[in-house]
C-alpha positions in Angstrom: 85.0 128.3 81.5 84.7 127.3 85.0 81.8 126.6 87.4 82.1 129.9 88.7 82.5 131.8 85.8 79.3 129.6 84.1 77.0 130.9 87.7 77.9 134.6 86.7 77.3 133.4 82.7 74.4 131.6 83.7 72.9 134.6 86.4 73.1 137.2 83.1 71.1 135.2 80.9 68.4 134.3 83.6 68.0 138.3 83.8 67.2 139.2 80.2 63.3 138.4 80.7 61.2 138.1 83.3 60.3 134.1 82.8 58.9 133.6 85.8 55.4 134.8 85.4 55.3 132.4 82.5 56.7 129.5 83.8 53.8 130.9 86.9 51.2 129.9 84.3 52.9 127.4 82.6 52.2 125.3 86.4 48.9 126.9 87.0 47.7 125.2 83.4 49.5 121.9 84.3 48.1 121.3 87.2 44.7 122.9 86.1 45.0 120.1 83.6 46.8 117.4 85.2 43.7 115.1 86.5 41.4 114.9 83.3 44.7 114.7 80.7 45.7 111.3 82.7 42.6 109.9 82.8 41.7 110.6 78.8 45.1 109.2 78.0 44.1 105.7 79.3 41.3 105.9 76.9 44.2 104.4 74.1 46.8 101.4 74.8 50.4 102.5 74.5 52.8 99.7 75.5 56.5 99.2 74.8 58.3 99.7 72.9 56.1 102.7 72.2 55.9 105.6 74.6 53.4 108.8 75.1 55.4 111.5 75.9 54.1 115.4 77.2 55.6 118.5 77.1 54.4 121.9 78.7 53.0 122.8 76.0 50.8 120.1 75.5 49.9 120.1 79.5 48.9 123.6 79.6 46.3 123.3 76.7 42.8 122.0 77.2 43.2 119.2 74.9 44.2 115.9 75.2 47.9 115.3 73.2 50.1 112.8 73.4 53.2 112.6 71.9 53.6 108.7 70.5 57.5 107.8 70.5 59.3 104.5 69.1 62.2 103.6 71.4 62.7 107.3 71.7 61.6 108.5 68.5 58.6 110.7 68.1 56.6 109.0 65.0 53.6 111.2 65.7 51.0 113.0 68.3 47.8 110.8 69.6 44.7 112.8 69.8 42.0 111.6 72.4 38.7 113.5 72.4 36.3 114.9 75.1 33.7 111.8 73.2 36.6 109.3 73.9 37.2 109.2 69.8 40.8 108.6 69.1 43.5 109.8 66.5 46.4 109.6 65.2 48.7 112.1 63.2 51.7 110.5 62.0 55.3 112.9 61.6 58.5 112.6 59.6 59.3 110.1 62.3 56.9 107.7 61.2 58.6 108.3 57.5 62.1 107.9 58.5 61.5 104.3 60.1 60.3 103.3 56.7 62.4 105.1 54.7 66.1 105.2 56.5 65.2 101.8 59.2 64.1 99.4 57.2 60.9 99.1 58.6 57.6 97.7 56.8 54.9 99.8 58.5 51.6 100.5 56.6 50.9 103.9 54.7 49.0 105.8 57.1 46.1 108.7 56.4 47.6 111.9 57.6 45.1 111.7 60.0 44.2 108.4 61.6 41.8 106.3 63.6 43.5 104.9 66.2 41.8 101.4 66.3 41.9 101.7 62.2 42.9 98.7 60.3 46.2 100.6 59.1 47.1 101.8 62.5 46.4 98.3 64.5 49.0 96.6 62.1 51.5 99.5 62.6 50.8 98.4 66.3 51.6 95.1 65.7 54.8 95.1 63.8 56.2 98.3 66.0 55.4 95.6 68.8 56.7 92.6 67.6 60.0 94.3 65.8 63.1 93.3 67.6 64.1 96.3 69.9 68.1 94.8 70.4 68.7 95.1 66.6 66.0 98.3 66.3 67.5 101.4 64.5 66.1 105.2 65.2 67.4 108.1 63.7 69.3 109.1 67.7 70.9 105.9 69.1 71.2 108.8 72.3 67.1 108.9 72.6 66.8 105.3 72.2 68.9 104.5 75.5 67.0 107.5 77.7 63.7 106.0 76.9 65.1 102.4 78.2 66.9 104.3 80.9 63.6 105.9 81.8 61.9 102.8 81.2 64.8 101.1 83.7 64.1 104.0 86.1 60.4 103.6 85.9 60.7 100.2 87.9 59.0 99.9 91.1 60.7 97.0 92.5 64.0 96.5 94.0 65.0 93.2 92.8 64.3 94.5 89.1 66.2 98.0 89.3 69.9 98.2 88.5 69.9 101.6 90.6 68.0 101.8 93.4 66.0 105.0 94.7 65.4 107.0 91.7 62.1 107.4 89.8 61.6 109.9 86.8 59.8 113.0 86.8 56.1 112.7 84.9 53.5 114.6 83.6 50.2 113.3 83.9 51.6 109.9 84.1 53.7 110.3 80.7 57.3 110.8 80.2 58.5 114.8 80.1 61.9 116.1 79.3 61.6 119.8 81.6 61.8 122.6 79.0 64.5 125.4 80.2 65.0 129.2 78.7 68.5 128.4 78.8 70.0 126.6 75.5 73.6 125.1 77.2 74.5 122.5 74.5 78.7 123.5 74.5 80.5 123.6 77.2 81.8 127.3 77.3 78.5 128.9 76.0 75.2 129.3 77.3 72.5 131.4 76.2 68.7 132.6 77.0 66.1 131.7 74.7 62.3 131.5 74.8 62.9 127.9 73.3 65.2 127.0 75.5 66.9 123.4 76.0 65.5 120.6 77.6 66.7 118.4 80.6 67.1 115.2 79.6 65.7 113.2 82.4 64.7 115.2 85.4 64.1 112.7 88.6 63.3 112.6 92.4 65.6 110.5 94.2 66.2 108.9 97.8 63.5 108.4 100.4 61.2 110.2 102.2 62.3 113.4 103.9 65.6 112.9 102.0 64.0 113.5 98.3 65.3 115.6 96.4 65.9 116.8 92.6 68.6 115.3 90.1 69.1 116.8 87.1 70.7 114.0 84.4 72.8 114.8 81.0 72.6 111.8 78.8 75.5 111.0 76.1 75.3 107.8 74.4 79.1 107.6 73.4 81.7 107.8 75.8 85.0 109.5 73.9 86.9 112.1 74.2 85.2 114.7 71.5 83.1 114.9 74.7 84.4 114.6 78.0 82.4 114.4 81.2 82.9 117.9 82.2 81.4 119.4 79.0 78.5 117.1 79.8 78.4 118.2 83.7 78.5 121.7 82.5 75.4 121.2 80.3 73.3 119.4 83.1 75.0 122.5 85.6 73.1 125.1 83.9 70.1 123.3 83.6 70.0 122.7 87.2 70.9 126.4 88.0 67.4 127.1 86.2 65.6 124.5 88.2 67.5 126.1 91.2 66.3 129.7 90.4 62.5 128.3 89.6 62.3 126.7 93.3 63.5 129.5 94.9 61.2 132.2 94.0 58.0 133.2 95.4 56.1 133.5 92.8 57.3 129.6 91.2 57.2 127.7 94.1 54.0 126.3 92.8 56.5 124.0 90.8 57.0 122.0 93.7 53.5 120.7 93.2 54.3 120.3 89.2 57.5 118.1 89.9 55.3 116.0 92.8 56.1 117.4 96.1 53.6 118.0 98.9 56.1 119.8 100.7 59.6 121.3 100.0 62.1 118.4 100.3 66.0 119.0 100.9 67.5 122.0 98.5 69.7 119.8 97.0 70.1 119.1 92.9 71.9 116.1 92.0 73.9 117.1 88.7 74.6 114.0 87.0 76.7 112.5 83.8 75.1 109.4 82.5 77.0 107.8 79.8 78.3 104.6 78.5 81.0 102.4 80.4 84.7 103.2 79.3 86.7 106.0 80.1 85.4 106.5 84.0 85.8 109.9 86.3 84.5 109.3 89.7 83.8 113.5 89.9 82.2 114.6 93.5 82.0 118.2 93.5 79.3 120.8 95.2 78.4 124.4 94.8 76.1 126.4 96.6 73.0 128.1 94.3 70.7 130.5 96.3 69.2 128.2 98.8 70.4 124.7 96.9 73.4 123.0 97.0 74.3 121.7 93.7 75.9 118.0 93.7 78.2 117.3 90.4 78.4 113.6 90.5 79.0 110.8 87.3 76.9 107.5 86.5 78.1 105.4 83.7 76.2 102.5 82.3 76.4 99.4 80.2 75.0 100.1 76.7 74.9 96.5 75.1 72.7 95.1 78.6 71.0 98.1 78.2 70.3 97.4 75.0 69.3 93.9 75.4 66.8 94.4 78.0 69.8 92.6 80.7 69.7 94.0 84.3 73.4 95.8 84.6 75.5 97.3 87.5 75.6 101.3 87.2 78.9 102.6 88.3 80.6 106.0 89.0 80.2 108.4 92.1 76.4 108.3 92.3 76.4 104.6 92.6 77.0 104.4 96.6 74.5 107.4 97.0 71.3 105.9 95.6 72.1 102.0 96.3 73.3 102.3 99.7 69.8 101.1 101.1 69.8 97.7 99.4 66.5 96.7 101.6 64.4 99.2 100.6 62.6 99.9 96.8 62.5 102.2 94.1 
């Protein structure tokens, strides 16, 4: 299937519901929300190599949810109370690092105190556990949360790529939920579940931000070539394309933290391990957006071992070619 054909593929599917007055609400919640859920959440200590993580669905409610993730791995949900009482609900996550990683956490209560006895030493060895030799049940969402950790840098000198910054939620980590699911190349389909962007990111400077939309692989081979991912991060950023450009879901300009429209452009992204390189610079024109098809490949042992790393493929020269300036 080609570009073209996946925009006609892709315009089908976005017509079998009316999503928009949902996604409508989905921002009114968030940003109804947004203030009090970031505050609460600095009610409980998360530091690396944990994570809290949000979702929609957790930003449109009126509670205070936090999704807890170990290099990547959700091991369970953080609850914080209007009272500031806080607790924690551990998921098969939590099991599998025991049971399949080789980890010696504490049994935990299904439900427990946050500054409990069993939870603080959970802390502890989570904290002190060697993150280069660390196994999780996806090796693929261990290197997005460094890369979004890598990302997350403020300062030049620190970042291996330069003008990028991930897309939060209340101050957390969010992967963007889509109604597309667009996991295989030649097929892509509507659902109210829908697939998630990987990382979704404003990047260059001023009036020059815009959106990029990155597809994250962990392996490099050829069961899975860079097209097949392109494609994936395509119709995600066809969505994203379609949501900015309507009337009534414009409001998600404020959601994805823009005071004002920036350029209508989408940077569609590769991001996968160095090896096999394809230096891809392709555009296409979606409503009002221009949609950039461009590769980044990166260096998975550094990465790994917490080493700063040179980036390279086609979206290198774009974001680092203001060395002077920061993130």
């Amino acid at each position: 299937m080609t570009i073209e054909e996946k925009m006609d593929s892709l315009k089908l599917e976005l017509s079998k519901e009316n999503w928009h007055d949902r996604y409508a609400k989905y921002a009114e919640d968030i940003l109804k929300h947004w203030k009090l859920y970031e505050e609460m959440s600095h009610k409980a200590r998360v530091a690396f190599p944990l994570s809290a993580y949000t979702s929609i669905s957790k930003m449109e409610k009126s509670s205070y949810e936090y999704d807890i993730r170990y290099l990547g791995q959700s091991i369970g949900t953080l609850y914080i109370e209007e009272n500031g009482e806080r607790y924690f609900k551990y998921s098969k996550g939590y099991a599998d690092l025991i049971e399949n990683r080789g980890i010696k956490l504490p049994s935990l209560n299904l439900i427990e105190k946050w500054d409990s006895k069993n939870m603080s030493k959970c802390r502890s060895i989570l904290y002190s556990n060697n993150i280069c030799d660390a196994e999780i049940h996806s090796p693929e969402h261990k290197c997005e949360n460094l890369l979004l950790r890598e990302f997350s840098k403020t300062e030049s000198k620190q970042k291996s790529l330069l003008h990028i910054q991930p897309v939060k939620f209340g101050g957390k980590f969010v992967q963007l939920t889509t109604p597309l699911m667009a996991s295989r190349k030649n097929e892509v389909s509507y659902s109210r579940k829908g697939g998630g962007i990987d990382i979704l990111a404003r990047v260059g400077l001023g009036r020059s931000s815009h959106l990029c939309v990155i597809e994250l692989k962990d392996e490099n081979h050829g069961s899975e070539p860079v097209d097949a991912v392109l494609h994936q991060a395509f119709s995600y950023a066809v969505f994203l394309a379609n949501l900015l450009d309507e009337a009534s879901t414009k409001i998600w300009w404020t959601v994805l933290g823009y005071k004002k429209e920036p350029n209508h452009i989408i940077d569609v992204v590769s991001l996968m391990p160095k090896g096999e390189e394809h230096n891809i610079e392709k555009d296409y024109p979606v409503g009002s957006f221009t949609l950039r098809l461009r590769t980044l490949y990166f260096d998975k042992d550094a990465l790994f071992n917490q080493e700063k790393f040179e980036f390279s493929g086609s979206y290198v020269k774009e974001l680092n070619g203001n060395k002077d300036s920061s993130c």
